[in-house]
VOKOLTOR-984045 format. One record per residue: residue in three letters; x, y, z of N, C-alpha, C, O in turn. Coordinates in steps of 0.05 Angstrom, whole numbers. Example, Ala and Ser with C-alpha at 12.3 -4.5 7.8 and 13.67 -1.06 7.14 Angstrom:
VOKOLTOR-984045
@aa:Ala	nx:264	ny:-114	nz:156	cax:246	cay:-90	caz:156	cx:264	cy:-66	cz:156	ox:285	oy:-66	oz:169 $
@aa:Ser	nx:257	ny:-45	nz:142	cax:273	cay:-21	caz:143	cx:258	cy:1	cz:157	ox:268	oy:23	oz:161 $
end
This chain:
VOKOLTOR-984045
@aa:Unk	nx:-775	ny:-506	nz:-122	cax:-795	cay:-493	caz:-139	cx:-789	cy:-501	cz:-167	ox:-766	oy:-506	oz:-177 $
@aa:Unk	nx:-809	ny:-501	nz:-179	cax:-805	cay:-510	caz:-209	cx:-822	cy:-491	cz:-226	ox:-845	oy:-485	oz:-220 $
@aa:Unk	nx:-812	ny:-482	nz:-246	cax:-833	cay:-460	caz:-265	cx:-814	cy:-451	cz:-283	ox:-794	oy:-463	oz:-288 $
@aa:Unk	nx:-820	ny:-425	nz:-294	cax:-805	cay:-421	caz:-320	cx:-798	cy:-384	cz:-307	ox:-814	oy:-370	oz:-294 $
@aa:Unk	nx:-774	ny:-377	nz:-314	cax:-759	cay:-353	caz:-311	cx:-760	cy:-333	cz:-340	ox:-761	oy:-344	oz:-362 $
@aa:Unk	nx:-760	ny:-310	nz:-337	cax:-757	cay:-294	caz:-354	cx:-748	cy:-270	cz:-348	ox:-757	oy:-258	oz:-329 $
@aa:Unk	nx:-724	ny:-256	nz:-368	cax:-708	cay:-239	caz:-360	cx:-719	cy:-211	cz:-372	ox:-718	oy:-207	oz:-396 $
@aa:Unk	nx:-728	ny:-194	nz:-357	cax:-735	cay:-174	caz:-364	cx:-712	cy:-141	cz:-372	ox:-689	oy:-135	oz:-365 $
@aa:Unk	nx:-726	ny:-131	nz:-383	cax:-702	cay:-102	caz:-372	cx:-714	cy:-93	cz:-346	ox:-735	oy:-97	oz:-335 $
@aa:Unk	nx:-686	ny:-75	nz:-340	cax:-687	cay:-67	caz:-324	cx:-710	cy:-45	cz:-327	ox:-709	oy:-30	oz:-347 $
@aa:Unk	nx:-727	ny:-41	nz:-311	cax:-750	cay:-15	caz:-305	cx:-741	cy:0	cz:-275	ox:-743	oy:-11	oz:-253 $
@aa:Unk	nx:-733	ny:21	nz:-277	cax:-727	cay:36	caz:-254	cx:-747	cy:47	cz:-228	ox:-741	oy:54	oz:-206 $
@aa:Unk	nx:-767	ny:47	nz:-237	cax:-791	cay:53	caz:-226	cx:-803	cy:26	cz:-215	ox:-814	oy:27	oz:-193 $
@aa:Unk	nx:-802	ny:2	nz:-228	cax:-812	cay:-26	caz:-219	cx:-790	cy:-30	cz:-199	ox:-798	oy:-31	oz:-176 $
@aa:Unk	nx:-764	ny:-32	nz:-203	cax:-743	cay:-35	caz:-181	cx:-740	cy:-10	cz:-153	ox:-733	oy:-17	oz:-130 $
@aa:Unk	nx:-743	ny:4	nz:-156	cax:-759	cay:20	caz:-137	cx:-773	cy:17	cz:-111	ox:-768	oy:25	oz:-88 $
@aa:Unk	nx:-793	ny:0	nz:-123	cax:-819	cay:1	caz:-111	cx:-807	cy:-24	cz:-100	ox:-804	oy:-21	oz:-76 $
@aa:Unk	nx:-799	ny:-49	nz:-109	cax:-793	cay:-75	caz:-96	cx:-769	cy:-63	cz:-82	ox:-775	oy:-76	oz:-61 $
@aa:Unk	nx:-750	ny:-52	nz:-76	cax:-734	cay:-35	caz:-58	cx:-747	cy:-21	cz:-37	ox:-737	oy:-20	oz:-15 $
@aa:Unk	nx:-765	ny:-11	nz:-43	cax:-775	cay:5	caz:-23	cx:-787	cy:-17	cz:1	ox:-789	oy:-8	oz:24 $
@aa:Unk	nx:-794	ny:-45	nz:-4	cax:-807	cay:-52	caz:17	cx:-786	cy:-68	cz:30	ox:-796	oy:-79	oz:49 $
@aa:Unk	nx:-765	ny:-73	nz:28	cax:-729	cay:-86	caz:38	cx:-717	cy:-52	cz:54	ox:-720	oy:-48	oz:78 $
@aa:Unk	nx:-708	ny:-36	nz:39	cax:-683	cay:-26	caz:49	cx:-702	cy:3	cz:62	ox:-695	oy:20	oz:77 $
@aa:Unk	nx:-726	ny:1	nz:50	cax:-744	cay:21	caz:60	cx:-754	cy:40	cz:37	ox:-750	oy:36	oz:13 $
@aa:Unk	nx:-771	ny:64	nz:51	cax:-769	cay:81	caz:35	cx:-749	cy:99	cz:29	ox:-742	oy:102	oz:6 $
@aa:Unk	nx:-740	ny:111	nz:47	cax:-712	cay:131	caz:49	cx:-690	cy:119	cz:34	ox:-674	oy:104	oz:43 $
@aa:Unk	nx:-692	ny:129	nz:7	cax:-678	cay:108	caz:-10	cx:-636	cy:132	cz:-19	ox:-621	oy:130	oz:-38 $
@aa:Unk	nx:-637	ny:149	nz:6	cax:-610	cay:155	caz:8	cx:-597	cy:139	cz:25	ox:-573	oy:134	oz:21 $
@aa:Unk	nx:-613	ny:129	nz:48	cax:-605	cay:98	caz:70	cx:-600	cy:82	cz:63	ox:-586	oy:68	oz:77 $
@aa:Unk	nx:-609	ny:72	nz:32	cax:-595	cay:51	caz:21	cx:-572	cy:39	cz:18	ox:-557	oy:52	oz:4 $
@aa:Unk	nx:-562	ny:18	nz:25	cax:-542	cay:11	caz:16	cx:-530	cy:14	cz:-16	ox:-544	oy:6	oz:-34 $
@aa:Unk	nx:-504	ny:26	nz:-20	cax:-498	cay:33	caz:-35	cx:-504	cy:5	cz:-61	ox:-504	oy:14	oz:-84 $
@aa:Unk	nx:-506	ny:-13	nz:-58	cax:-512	cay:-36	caz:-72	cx:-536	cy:-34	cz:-88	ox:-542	oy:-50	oz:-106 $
@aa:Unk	nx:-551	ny:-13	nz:-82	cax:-575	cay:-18	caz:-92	cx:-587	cy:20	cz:-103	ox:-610	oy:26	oz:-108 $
@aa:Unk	nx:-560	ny:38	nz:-102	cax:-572	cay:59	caz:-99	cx:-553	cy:72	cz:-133	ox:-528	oy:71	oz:-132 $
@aa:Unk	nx:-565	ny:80	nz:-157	cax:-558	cay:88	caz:-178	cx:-552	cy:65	cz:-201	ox:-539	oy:69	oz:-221 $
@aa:Unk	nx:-565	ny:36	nz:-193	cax:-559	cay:18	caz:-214	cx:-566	cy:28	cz:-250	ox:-583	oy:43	oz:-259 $
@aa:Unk	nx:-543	ny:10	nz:-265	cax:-543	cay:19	caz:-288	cx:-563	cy:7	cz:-304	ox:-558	oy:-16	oz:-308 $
@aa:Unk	nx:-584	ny:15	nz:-314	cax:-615	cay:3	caz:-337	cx:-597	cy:-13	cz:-354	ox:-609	oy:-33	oz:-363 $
@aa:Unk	nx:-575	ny:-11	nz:-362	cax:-561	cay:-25	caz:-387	cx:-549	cy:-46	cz:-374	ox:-544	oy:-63	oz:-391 $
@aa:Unk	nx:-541	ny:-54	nz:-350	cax:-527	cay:-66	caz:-331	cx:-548	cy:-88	cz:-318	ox:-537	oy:-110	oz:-317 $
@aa:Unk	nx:-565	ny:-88	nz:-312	cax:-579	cay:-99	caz:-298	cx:-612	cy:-107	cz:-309	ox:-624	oy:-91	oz:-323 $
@aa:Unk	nx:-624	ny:-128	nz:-301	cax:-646	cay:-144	caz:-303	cx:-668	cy:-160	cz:-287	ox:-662	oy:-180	oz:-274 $
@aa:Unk	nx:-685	ny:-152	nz:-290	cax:-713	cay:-156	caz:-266	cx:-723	cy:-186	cz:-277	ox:-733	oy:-191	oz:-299 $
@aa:Unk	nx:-718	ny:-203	nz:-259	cax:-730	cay:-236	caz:-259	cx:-752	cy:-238	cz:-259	ox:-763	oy:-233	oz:-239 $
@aa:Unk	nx:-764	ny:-246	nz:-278	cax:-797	cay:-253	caz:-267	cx:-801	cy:-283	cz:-272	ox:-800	oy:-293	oz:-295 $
@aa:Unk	nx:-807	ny:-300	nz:-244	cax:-810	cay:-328	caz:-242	cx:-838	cy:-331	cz:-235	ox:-851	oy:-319	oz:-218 $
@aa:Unk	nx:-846	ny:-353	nz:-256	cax:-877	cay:-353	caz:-261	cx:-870	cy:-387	cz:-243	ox:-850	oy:-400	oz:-250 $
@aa:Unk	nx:-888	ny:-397	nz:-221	cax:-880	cay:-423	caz:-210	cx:-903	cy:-434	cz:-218	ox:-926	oy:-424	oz:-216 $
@aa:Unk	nx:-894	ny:-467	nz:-229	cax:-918	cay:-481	caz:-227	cx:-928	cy:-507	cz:-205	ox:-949	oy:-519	oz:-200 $
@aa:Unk	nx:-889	ny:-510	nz:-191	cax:-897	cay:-521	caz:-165	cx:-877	cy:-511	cz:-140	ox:-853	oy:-506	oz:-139 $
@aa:Unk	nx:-895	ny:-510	nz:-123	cax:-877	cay:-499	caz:-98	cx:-880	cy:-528	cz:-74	ox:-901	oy:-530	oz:-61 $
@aa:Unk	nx:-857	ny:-548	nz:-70	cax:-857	cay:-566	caz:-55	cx:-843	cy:-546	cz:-23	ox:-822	oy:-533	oz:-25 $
@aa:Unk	nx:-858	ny:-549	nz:-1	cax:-842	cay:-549	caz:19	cx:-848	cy:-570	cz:41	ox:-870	oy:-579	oz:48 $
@aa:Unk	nx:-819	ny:-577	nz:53	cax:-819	cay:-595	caz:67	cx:-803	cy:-588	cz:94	ox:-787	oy:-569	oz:95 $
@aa:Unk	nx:-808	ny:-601	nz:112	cax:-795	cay:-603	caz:141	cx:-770	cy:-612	cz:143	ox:-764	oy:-636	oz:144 $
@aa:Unk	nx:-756	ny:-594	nz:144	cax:-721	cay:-607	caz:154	cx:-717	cy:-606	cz:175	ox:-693	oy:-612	oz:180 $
@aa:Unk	nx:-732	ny:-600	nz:196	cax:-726	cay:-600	caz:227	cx:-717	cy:-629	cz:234	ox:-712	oy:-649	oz:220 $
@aa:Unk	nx:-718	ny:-625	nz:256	cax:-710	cay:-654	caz:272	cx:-707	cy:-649	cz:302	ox:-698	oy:-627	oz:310 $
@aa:Unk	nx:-714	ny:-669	nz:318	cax:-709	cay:-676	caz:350	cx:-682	cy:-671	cz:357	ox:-667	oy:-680	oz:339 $
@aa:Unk	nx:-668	ny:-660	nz:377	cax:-643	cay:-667	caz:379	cx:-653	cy:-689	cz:396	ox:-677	oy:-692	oz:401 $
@aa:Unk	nx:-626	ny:-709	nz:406	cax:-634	cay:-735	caz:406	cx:-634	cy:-726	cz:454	ox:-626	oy:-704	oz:463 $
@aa:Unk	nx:-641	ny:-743	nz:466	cax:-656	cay:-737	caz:501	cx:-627	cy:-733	cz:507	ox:-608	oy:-748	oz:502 $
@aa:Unk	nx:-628	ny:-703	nz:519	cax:-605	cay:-701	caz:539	cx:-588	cy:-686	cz:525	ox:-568	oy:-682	oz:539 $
@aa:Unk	nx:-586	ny:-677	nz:506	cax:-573	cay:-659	caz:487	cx:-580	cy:-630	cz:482	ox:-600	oy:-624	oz:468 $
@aa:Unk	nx:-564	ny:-614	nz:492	cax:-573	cay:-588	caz:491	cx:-563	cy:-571	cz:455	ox:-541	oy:-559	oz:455 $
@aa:Unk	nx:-576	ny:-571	nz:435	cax:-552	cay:-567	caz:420	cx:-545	cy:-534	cz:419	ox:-522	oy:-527	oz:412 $
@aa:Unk	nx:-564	ny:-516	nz:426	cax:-563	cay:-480	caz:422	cx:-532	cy:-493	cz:447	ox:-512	oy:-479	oz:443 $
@aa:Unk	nx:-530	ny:-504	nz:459	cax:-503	cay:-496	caz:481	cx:-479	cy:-513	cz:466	ox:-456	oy:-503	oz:466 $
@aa:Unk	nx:-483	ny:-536	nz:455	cax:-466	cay:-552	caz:448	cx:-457	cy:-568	cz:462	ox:-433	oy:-573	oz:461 $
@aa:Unk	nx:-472	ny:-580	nz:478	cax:-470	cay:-609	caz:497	cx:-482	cy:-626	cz:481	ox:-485	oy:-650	oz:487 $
end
């Protein structure tokens, strides 16, 4: 991805709501990681993209090769 980043403050009510749709709503279930962060401590990313490349990294395993078993 390519675009430009900008560091916002922290908004408690915007972080919230993007929490609520990850760890849920029941926001005492939270992992403690994410539950009383400090507004002076912390900062909301906003990435504006101007290109999004995606590509295929898959691949064949090669005839006769199991690889989920490791043969």
């Amino acid at each position: 991805m390519r675009g430009e980043a900008t560091l916002w403050p922290y908004d408690r009510r915007r972080a919230g709501r993007l929490f609520e749709r990850y760890p849920g709503d029941d926001r005492e279930a939270w992992p403690e990681t994410f539950r009383g962060l400090d507004a002076e401590s912390y900062r909301l990313v906003r990435f504006d993209s101007e290109i999004v490349v995606a590509r295929v990294q898959s691949y064949s395993a090669p005839n006769g090769t199991d690889r989920a078993l490791g043969a």
